[in-house]
C-alpha positions, 0 to 999 in steps of 0.5 A: 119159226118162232121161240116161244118161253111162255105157256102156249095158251090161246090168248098167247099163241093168238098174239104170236100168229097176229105179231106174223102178219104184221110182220109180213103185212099180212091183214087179218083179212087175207086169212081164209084158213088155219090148218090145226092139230086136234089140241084144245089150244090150237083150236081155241086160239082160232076161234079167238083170231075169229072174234078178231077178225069180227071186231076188225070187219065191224068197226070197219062197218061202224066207221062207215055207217054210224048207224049200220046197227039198225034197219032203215025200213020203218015198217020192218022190226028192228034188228040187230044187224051187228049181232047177224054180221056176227054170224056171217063172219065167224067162219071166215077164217076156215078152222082146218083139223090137220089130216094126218093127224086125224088118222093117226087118232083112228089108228089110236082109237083101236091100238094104243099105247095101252095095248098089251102087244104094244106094251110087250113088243116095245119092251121086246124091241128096247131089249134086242139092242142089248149088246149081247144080241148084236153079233147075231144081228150082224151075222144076219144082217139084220135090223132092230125094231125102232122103238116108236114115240107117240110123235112119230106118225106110224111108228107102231107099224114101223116097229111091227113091220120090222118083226113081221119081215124078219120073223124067221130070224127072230124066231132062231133069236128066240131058239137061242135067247128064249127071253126074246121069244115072240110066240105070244105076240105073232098072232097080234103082228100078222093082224096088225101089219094086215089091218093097219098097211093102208093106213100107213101107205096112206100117211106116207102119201100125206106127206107129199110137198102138198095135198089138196083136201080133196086129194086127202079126201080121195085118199081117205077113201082108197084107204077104207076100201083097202081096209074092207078088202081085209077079212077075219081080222081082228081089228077091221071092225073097229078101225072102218067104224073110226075111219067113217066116224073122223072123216064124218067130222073132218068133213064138216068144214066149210073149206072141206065142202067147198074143195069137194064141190070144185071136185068133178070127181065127187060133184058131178051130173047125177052124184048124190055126194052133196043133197040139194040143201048141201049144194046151196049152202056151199054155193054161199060160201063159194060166192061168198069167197069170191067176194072177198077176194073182189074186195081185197083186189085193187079196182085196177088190176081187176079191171086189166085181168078182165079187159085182157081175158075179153076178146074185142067182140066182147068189150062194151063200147059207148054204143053198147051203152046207147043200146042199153039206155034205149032197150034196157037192161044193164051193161057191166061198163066198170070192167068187174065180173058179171055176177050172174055169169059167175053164178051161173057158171057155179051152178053147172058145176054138177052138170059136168060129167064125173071124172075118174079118181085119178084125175089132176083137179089142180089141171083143171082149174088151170085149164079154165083160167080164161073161161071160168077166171072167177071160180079159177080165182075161187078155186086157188084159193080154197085148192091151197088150203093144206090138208096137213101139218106136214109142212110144219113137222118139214120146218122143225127137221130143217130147223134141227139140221140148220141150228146144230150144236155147232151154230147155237149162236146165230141171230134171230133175223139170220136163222128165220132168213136161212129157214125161208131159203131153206123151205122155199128154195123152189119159189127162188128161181122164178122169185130172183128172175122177176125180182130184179132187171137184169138187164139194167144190172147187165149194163151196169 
């Protein structure tokens, strides 16, 4: 968490988000995705964290090779291998346009603030707090209309819900205060509640600890289908040609592209989901991946994962390398992963059977560990890549209750440590269990 005094342009927030991970010796490297708001500034202060990347990668290619600008072949056109390494890098920091947020464009892109219903219910709402109605919702029991924001994720619904539930007590409200009188409006609620619940059953479903985006993507889809059950209704039209259209978009990532292709239930034997130029443009990026994640694991530990994840019979001796030199061929004596078992294995992904929709994709890949340990290593990656910002609206509730009226005057170190143990108080058991030799502490 980071206070900020400045105007939030791209230029600024693109130094605060390279100062972090310097702070936690983070390279820029390591960066696979950033999941963002649709605000102009966010998503420009990505593409500036992309051109630093670029930079950062080929100054490292300069340093290498003097000349890497040029082709060695005299018989080939020279090129411009720096402006082509450009391209090539440019999606490696995968731009990720927050899901929830999307969907509350949707729902904005047919009922908006501007709305007359919404204008008049929320006037309605503010109005029924008056003290001179109170007795009656006490008596009643009854609650008020929350009067929504534009910040607060499905709060139009939450206020029509709270008429629609108790439309039989704001109607005798109505009989004694006609000012309250909501005749005008119960056409617009009983749509409104019909059209837009899944919707509203969808983000609070979002909101979970953490949803993959093939999960949203599942979710997306279940809220259309529900959508398109609704008849004679006014705004159905409107909100499935929004829905269809965001999603269209959301889908255009390279990291959405690649969670879906790791998806059995939507790349299967036989699915249409991806047409053939799909499939190998994604196949790229895939194995463009694991090579990145080769390149950023130490020869070391690379060589023990592998060499622990081969039975005996599979492990390449001095005989085998004799047979080799005799027979031709090649053996992989350095103890990386084969390349064309990796590329074969990514190539049947969809000639695997379809999976029903409520499959576990995270079990998975957990299961193939051991048999498919490269698109395991792949699809961790590219499976943690939140689909939302909900994590981030989570940090500012716990940094409201944390840094309280009666607190103002905590350090800046010792409220950024009580936010980590706070927000990630889960990872601590297993943290503080390897962290220290307790044994070793036991004695002493």
């Amino acid at each position: 968490m980071v206070e900020v005094k400045q105007s939030q342009t791209a230029a600024f927030l693109k130094t605060k988000i390279l100062d972090t991970l310097a702070e936690y010796n983070v390279p820029i490297e390591n960066i696979f995705s950033v999941t963002v708001d649709n605000g102009a500034n966010m998503v420009a202060a990505v593409k500036k964290l992309r051109q630093e990347l670029e930079q950062a990668l080929l100054e490292k290619l300069d340093d290498g090779n003097e000349d890497f600008e040029k082709t060695t072949d005299e018989h080939e056109p020279e090129r411009d291998i720096s402006a082509e390494l450009c391209v090539e890098f440019q999606e490696r920091i995968n731009l990720v346009r927050c899901a929830v947020h999307t969907l509350q464009l949707s729902i904005l892109d047919v009922v908006n603030k501007s709305h007359e219903s919404v204008k008049g219910l929320t006037e309605l709402a503010r109005k029924s707090k008056n003290m001179k109605y109170q007795t009656n919702f006490d008596h009643h029991n009854a609650t008020h209309p929350q009067i929504w924001c534009q910040t607060r994720w499905g709060g139009i619904f939450e206020m029509v819900e709270a008429f629609k539930t108790q439309r039989t007590f704001f109607e005798q409200l109505a009989a004694q205060f006609p000012e309250l009188d909501l005749t005008n409006h119960w056409k617009f609620i009983d749509d409104y509640y019909e059209a837009f619940k899944p919707l509203y059953i969808c983000t609070k479903r979002m909101q979970a600890e953490h949803v993959s985006l093939p999960d949203f993507y599942m979710l997306w889809l279940r809220a259309i289908s529900e959508v398109r059950k609704v008849t004679g209704n006014q705004f159905v039209p409107g909100l499935l040609t929004s829905l269809n259209t965001r999603l269209t978009t959301l889908r255009g990532s390279r990291a959405f592209k690649m969670a879906l292709f790791l998806d059995p239930r939507f790349n299967y034997r036989g699915s249409k989901f991806f047409s053939p130029e799909e499939k190998m443009e994604i196949m790229g990026y895939i194995n463009e991946t694991w090579q990145r994640i080769r390149q950023l694991q130490s020869p070391a530990s690379t060589s023990s994962t592998r060499n622990e994840s081969l039975s005996e019979s599979e492990r390449n001796d001095d005989f085998d390398e004799y047979l080799t030199e005799m027979y031709g061929g090649s053996v992989n004596t350095d103890g990386e992963p084969s390349e064309t078992k990796f590329l074969q294995q990514l190539q049947s992904l969809d000639l695997e059977p379809r999976q029903n929709s409520n499959y576990n994709v995270w079990d998975h890949w957990l299961r193939r560990k051991t048999t498919h340990p490269e698109l395991y290593a792949v699809a961790m990656v590219v499976l943690s890549t939140p689909s939302n910002q909900v994590s981030v609206e989570r940090a500012f509730s716990v940094l409201g209750l944390v840094l309280s009226n009666l607190r103002t005057k905590l350090a800046e170190d010792t409220l950024t440590n009580i936010l980590l143990v706070k927000l990630n108080k889960a990872l601590f058991p297993q943290a503080i269990a390897t962290a220290y030799n307790w044994k070793e502490v036991e004695r002493n």
